[in-house]
N, CA, C and O atoms as a GROMACS GRO file, in nm:
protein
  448
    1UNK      N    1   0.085  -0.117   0.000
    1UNK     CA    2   0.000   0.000   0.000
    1UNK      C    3   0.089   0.123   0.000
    1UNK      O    4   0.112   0.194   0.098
    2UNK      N    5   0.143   0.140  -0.144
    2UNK     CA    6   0.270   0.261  -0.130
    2UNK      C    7   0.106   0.422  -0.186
    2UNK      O    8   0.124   0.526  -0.249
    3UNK      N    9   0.019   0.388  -0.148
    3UNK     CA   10  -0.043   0.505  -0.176
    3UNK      C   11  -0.055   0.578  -0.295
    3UNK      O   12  -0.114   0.686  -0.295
    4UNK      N   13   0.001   0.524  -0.409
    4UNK     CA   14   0.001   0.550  -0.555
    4UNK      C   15  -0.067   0.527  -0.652
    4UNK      O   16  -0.084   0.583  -0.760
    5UNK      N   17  -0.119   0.409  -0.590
    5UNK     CA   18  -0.232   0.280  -0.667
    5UNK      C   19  -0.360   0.395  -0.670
    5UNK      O   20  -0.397   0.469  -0.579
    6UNK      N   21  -0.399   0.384  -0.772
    6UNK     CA   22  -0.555   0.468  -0.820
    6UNK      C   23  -0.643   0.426  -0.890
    6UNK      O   24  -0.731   0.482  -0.955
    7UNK      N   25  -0.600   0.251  -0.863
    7UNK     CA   26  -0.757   0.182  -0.891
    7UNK      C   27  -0.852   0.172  -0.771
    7UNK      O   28  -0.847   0.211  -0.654
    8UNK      N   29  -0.963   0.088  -0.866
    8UNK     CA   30  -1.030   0.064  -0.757
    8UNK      C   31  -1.038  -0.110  -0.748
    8UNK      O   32  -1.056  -0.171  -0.853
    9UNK      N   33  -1.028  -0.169  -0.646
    9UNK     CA   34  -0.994  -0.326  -0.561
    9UNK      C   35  -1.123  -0.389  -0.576
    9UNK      O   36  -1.221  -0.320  -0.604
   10UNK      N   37  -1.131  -0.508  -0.562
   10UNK     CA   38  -1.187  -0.589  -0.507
   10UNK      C   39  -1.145  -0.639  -0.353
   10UNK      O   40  -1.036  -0.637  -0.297
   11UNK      N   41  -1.276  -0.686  -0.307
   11UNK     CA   42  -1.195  -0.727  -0.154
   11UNK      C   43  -1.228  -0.885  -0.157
   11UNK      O   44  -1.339  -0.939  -0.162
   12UNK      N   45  -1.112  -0.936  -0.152
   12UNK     CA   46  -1.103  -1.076  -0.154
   12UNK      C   47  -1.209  -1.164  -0.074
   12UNK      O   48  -1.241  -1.276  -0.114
   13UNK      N   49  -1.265  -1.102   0.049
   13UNK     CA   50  -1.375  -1.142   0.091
   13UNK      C   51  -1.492  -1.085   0.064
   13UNK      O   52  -1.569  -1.083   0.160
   14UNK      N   53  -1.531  -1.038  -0.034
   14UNK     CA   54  -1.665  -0.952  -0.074
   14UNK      C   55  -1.787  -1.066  -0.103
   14UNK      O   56  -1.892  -1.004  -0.109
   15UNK      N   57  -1.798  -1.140  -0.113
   15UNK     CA   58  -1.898  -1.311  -0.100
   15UNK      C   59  -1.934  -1.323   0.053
   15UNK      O   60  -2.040  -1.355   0.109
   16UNK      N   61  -1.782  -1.278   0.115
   16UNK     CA   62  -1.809  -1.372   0.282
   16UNK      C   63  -1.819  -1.240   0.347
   16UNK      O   64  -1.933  -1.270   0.383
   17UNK      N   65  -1.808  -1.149   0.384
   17UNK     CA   66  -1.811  -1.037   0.455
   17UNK      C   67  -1.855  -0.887   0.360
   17UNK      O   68  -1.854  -0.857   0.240
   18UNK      N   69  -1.884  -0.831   0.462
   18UNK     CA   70  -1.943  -0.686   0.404
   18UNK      C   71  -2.023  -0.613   0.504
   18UNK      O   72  -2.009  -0.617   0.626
   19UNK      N   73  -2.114  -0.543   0.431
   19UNK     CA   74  -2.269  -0.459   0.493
   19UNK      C   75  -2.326  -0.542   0.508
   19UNK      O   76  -2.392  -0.516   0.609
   20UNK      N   77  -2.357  -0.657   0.469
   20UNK     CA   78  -2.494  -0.686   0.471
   20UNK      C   79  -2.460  -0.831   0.601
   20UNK      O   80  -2.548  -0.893   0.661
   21UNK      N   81  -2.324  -0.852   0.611
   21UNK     CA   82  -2.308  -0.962   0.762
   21UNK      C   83  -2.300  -0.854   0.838
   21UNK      O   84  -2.370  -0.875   0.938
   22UNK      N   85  -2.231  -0.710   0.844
   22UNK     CA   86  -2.228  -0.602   0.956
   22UNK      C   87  -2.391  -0.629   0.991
   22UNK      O   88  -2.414  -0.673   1.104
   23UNK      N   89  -2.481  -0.610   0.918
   23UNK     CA   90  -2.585  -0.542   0.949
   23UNK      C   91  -2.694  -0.674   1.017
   23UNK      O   92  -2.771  -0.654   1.111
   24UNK      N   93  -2.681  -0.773   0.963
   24UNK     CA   94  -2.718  -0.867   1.019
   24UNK      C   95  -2.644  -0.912   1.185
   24UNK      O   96  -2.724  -0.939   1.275
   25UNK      N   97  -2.513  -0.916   1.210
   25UNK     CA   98  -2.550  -0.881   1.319
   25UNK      C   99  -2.565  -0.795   1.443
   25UNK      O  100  -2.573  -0.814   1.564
   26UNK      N  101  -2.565  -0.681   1.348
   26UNK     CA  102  -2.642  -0.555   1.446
   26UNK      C  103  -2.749  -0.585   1.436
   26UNK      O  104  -2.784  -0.498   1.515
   27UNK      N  105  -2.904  -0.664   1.391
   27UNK     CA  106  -2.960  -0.689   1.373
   27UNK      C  107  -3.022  -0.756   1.480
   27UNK      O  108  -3.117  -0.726   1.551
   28UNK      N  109  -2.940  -0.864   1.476
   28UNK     CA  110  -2.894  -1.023   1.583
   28UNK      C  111  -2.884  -0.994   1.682
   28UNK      O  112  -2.968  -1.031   1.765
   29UNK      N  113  -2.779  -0.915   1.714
   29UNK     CA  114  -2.674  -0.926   1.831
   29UNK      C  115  -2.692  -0.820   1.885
   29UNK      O  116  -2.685  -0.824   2.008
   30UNK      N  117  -2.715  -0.714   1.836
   30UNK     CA  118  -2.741  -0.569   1.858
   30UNK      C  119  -2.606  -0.480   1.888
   30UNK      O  120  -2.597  -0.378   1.958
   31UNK      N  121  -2.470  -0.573   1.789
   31UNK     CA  122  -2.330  -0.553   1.778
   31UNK      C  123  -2.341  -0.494   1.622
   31UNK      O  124  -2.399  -0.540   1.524
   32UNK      N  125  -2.243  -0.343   1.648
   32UNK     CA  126  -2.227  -0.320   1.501
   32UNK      C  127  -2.077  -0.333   1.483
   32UNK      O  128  -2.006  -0.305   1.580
   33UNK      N  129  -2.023  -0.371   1.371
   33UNK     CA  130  -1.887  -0.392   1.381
   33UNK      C  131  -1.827  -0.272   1.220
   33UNK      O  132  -1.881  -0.268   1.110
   34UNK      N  133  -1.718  -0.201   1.263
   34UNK     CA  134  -1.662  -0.123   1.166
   34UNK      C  135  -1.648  -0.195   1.087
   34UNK      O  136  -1.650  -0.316   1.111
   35UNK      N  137  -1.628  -0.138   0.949
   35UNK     CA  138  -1.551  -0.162   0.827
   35UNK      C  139  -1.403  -0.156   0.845
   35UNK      O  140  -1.336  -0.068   0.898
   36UNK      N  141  -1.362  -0.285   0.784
   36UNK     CA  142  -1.203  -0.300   0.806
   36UNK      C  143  -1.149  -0.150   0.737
   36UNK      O  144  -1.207  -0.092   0.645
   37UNK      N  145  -1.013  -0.098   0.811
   37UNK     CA  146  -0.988  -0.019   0.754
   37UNK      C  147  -0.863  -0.049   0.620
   37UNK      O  148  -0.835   0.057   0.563
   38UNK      N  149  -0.812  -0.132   0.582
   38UNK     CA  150  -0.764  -0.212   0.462
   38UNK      C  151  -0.780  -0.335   0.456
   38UNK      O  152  -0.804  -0.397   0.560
   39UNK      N  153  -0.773  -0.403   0.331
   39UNK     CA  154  -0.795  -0.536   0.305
   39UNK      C  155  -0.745  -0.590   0.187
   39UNK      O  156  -0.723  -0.514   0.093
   40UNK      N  157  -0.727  -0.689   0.179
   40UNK     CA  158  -0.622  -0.788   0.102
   40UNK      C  159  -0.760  -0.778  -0.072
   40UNK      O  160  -0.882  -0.791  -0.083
   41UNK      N  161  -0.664  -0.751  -0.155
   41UNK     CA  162  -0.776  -0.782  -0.295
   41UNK      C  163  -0.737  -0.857  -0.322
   41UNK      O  164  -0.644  -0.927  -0.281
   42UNK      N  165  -0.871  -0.863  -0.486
   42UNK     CA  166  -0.834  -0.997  -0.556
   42UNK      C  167  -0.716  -1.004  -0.652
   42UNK      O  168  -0.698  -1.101  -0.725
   43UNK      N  169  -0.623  -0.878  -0.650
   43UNK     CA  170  -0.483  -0.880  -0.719
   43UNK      C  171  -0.361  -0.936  -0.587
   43UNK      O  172  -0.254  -0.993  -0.608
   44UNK      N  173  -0.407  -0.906  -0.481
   44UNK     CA  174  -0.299  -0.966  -0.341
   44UNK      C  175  -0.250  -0.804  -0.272
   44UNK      O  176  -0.160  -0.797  -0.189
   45UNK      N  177  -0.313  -0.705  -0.312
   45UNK     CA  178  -0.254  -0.615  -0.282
   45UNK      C  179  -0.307  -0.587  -0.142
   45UNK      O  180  -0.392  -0.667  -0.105
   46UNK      N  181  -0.273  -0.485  -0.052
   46UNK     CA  182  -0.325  -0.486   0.084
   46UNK      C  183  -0.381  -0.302   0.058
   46UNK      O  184  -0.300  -0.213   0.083
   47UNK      N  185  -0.456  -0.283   0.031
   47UNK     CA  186  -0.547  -0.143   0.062
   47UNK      C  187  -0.650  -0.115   0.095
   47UNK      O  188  -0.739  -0.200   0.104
   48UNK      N  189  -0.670   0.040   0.127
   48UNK     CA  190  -0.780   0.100   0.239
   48UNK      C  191  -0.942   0.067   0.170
   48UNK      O  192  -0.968   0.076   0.050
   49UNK      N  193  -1.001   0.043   0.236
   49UNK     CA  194  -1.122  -0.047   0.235
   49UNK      C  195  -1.205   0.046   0.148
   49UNK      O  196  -1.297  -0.005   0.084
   50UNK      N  197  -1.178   0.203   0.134
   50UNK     CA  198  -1.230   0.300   0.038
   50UNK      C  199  -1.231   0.271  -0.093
   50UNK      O  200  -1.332   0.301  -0.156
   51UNK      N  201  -1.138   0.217  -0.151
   51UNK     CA  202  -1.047   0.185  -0.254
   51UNK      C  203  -1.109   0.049  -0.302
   51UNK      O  204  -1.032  -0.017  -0.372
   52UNK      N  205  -1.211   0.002  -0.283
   52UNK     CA  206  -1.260  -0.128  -0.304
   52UNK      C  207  -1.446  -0.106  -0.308
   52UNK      O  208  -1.526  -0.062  -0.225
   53UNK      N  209  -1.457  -0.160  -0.442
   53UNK     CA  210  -1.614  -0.200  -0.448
   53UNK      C  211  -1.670  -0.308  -0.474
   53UNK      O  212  -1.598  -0.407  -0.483
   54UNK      N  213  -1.834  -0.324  -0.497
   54UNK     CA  214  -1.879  -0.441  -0.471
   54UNK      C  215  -1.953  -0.444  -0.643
   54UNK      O  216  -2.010  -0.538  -0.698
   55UNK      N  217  -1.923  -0.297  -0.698
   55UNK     CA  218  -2.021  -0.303  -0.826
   55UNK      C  219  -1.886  -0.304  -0.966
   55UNK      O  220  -1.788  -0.230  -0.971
   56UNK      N  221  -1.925  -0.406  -1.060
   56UNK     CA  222  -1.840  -0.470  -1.124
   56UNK      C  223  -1.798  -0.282  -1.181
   56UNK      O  224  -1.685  -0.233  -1.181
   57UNK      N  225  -1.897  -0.228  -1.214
   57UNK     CA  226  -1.844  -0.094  -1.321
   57UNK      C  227  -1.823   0.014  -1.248
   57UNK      O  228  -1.866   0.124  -1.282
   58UNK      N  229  -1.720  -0.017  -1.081
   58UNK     CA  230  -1.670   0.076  -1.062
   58UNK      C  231  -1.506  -0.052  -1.046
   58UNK      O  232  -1.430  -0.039  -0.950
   59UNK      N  233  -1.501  -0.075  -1.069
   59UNK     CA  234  -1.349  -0.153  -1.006
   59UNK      C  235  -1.281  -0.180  -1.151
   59UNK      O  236  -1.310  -0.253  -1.246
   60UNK      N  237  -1.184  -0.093  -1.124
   60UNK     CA  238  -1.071  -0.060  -1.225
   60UNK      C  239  -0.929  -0.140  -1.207
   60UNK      O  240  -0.830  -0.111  -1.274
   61UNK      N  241  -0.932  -0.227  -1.125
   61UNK     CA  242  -0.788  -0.312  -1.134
   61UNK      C  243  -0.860  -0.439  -1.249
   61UNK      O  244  -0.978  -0.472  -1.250
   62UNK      N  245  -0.770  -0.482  -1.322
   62UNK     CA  246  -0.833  -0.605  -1.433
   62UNK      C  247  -0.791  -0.707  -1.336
   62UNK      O  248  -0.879  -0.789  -1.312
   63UNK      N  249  -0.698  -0.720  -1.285
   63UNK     CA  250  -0.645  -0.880  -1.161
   63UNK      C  251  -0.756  -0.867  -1.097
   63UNK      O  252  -0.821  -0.971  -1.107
   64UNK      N  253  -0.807  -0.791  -1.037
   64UNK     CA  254  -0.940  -0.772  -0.958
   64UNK      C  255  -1.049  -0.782  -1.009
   64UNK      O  256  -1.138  -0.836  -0.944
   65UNK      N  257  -1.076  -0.728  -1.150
   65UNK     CA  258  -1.212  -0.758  -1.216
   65UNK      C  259  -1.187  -0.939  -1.246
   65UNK      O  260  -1.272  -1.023  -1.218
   66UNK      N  261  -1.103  -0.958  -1.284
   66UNK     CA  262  -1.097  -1.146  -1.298
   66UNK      C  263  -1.110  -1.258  -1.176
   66UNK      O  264  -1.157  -1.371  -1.176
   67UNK      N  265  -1.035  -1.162  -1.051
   67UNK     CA  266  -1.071  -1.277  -0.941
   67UNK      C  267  -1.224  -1.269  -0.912
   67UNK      O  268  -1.286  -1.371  -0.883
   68UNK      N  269  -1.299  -1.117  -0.920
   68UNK     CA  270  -1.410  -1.105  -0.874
   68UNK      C  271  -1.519  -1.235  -0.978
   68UNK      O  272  -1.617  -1.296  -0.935
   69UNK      N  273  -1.477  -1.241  -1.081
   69UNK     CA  274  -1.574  -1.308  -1.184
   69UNK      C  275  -1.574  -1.447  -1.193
   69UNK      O  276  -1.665  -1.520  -1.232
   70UNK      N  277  -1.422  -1.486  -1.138
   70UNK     CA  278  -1.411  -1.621  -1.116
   70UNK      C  279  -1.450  -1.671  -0.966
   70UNK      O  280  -1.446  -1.790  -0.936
   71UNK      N  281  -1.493  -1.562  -0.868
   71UNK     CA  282  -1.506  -1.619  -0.744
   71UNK      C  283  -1.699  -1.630  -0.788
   71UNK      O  284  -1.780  -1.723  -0.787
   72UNK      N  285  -1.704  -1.523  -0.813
   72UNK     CA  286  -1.885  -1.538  -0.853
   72UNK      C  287  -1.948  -1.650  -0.949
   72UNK      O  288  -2.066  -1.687  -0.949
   73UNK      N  289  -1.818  -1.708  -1.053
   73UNK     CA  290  -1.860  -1.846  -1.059
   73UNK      C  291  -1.904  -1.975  -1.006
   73UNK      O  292  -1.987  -2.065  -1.016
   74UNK      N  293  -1.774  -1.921  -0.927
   74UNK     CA  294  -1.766  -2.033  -0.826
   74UNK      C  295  -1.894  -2.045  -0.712
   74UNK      O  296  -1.943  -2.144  -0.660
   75UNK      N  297  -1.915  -1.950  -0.702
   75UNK     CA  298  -2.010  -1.883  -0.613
   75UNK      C  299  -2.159  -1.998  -0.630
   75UNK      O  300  -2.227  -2.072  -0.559
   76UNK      N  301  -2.151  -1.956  -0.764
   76UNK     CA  302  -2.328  -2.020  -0.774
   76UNK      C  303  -2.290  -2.137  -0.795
   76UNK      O  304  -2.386  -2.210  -0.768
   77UNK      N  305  -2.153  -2.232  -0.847
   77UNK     CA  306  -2.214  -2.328  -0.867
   77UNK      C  307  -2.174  -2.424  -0.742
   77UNK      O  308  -2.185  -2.547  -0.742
   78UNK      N  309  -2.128  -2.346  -0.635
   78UNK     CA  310  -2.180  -2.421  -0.472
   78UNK      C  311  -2.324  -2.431  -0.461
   78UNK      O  312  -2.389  -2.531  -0.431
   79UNK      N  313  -2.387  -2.248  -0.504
   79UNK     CA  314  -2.507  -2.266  -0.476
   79UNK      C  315  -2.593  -2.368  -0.533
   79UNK      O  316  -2.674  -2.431  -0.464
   80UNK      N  317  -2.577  -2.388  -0.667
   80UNK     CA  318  -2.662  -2.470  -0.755
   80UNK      C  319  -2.679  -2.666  -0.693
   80UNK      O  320  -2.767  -2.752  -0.681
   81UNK      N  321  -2.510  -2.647  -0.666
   81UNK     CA  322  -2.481  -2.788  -0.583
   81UNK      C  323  -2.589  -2.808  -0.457
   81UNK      O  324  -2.630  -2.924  -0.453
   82UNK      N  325  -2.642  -2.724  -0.356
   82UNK     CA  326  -2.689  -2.707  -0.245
   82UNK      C  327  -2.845  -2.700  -0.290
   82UNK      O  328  -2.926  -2.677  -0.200
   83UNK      N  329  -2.887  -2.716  -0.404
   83UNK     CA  330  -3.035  -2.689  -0.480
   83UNK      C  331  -3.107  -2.858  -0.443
   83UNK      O  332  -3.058  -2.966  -0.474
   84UNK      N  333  -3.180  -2.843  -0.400
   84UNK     CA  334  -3.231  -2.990  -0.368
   84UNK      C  335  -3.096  -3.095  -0.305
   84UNK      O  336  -3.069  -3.210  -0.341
   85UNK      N  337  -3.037  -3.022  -0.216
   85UNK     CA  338  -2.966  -3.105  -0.121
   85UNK      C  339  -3.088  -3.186   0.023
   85UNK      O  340  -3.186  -3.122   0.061
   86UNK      N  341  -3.056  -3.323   0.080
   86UNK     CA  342  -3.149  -3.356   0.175
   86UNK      C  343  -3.136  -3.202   0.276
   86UNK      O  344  -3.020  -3.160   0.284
   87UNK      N  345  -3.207  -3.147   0.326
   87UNK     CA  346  -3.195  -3.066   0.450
   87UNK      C  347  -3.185  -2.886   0.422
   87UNK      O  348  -3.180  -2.790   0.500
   88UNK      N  349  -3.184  -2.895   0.289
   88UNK     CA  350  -3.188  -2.744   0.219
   88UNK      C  351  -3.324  -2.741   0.233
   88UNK      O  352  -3.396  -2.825   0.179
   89UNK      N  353  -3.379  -2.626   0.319
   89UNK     CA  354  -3.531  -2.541   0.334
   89UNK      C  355  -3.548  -2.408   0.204
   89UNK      O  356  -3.639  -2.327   0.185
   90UNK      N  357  -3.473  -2.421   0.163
   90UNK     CA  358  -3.451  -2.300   0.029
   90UNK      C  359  -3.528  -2.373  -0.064
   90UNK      O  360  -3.527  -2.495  -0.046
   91UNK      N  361  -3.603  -2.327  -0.172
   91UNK     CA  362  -3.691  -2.387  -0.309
   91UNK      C  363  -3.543  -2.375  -0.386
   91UNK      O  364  -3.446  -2.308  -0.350
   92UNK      N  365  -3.552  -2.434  -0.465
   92UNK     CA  366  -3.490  -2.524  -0.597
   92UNK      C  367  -3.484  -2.368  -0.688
   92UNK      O  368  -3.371  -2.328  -0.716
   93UNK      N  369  -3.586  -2.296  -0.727
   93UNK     CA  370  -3.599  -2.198  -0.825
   93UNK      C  371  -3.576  -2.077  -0.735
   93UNK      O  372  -3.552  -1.976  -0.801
   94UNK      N  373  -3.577  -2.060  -0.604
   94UNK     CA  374  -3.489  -1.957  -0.557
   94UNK      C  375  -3.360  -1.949  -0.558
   94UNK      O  376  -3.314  -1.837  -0.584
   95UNK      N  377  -3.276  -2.047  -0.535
   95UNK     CA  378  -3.170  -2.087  -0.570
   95UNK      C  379  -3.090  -2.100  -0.676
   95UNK      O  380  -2.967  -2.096  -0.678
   96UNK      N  381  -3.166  -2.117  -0.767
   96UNK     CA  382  -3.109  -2.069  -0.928
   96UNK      C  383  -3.139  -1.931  -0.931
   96UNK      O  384  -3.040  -1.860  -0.954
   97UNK      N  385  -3.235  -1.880  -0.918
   97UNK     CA  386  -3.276  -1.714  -0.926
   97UNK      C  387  -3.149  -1.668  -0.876
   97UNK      O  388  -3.096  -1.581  -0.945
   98UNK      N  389  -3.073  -1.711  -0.749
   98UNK     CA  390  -2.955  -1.642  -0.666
   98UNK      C  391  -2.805  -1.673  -0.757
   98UNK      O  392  -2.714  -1.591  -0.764
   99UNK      N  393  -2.804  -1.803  -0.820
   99UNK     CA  394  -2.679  -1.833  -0.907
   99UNK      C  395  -2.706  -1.801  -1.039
   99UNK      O  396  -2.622  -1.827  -1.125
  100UNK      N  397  -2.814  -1.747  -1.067
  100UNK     CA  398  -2.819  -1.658  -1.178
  100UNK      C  399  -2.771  -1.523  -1.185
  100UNK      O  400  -2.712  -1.469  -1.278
  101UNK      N  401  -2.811  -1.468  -1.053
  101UNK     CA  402  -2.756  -1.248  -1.024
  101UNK      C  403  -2.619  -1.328  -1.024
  101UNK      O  404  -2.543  -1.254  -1.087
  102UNK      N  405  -2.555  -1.428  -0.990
  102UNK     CA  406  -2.403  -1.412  -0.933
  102UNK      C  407  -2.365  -1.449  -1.074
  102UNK      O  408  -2.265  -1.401  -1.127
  103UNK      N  409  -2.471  -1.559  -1.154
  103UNK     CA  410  -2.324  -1.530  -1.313
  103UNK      C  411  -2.339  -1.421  -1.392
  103UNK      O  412  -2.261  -1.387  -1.481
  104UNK      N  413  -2.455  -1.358  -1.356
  104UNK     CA  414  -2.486  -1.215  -1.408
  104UNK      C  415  -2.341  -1.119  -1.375
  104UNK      O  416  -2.259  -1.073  -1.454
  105UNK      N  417  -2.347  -1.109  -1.228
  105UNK     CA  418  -2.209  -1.022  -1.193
  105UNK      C  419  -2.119  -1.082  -1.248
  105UNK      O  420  -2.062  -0.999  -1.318
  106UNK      N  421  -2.053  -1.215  -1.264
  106UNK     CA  422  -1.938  -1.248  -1.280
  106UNK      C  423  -1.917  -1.173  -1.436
  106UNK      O  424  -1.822  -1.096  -1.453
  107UNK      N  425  -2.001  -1.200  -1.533
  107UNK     CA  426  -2.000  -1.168  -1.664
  107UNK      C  427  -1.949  -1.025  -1.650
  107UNK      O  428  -1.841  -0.982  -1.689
  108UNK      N  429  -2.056  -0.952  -1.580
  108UNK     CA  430  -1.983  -0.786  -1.571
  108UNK      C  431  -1.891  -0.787  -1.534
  108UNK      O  432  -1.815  -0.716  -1.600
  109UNK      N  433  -1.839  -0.844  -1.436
  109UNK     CA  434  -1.672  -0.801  -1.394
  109UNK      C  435  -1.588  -0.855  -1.486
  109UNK      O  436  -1.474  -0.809  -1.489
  110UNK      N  437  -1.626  -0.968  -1.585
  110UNK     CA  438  -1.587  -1.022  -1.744
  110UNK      C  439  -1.538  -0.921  -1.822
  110UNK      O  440  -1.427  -0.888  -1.864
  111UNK      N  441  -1.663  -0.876  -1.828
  111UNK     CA  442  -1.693  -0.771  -1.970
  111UNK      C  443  -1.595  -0.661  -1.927
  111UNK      O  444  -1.524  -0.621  -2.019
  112UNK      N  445  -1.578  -0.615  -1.830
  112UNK     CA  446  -1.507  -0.480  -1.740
  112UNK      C  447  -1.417  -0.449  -1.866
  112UNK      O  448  -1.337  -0.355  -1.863
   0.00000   0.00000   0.00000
């Protein structure tokens, strides 16, 4: 993080963490937890958590637009795997509806 870099990141955990686990458990727990103030992207670089988005057509590193598109692959086709698993309470066609937005994103962070 020599402060020079003037893209914008991916955050290597943007699938597993964010707003929307902060907010859940402030929700829960009635714990709000900060935003990291840097974080590791999907190029390996270590920067300030500003510097990183979640929407494919603002993130300007290409190492970063590619990990983001290959993790959102990956993404749904856990989910798709978990689609009529014994003990999944989720419908079958919600579940594709959800690994559908994620190959949707992956494509945009593709196309980038």
């Amino acid at each position: 993080m020599d402060g020079t870099d003037g893209h914008i990141h991916v955050d290597t955990r943007m699938l597993r963490d964010g707003p929307a686990v902060r907010g859940m458990l402030a929700a829960t727990f009635g714990l709000v937890g900060d935003a990291p103030s840097t974080v590791t992207t999907g190029c390996g670089q270590r920067v300030p958590y500003a510097m990183t988005s979640r929407r494919p057509e603002s993130v300007t590193c290409l190492p970063c637009r590619e990990h983001a598109a290959v993790e959102h692959l990956r993404q749904a086709e856990r989910l798709e795997r978990l689609a009529g698993s014994p003990g999944t309470t989720v419908p079958d066609e919600q579940v594709r509806r959800a690994a559908d937005r994620l190959r949707d994103l992956a494509r945009r962070f593709a196309d980038g």
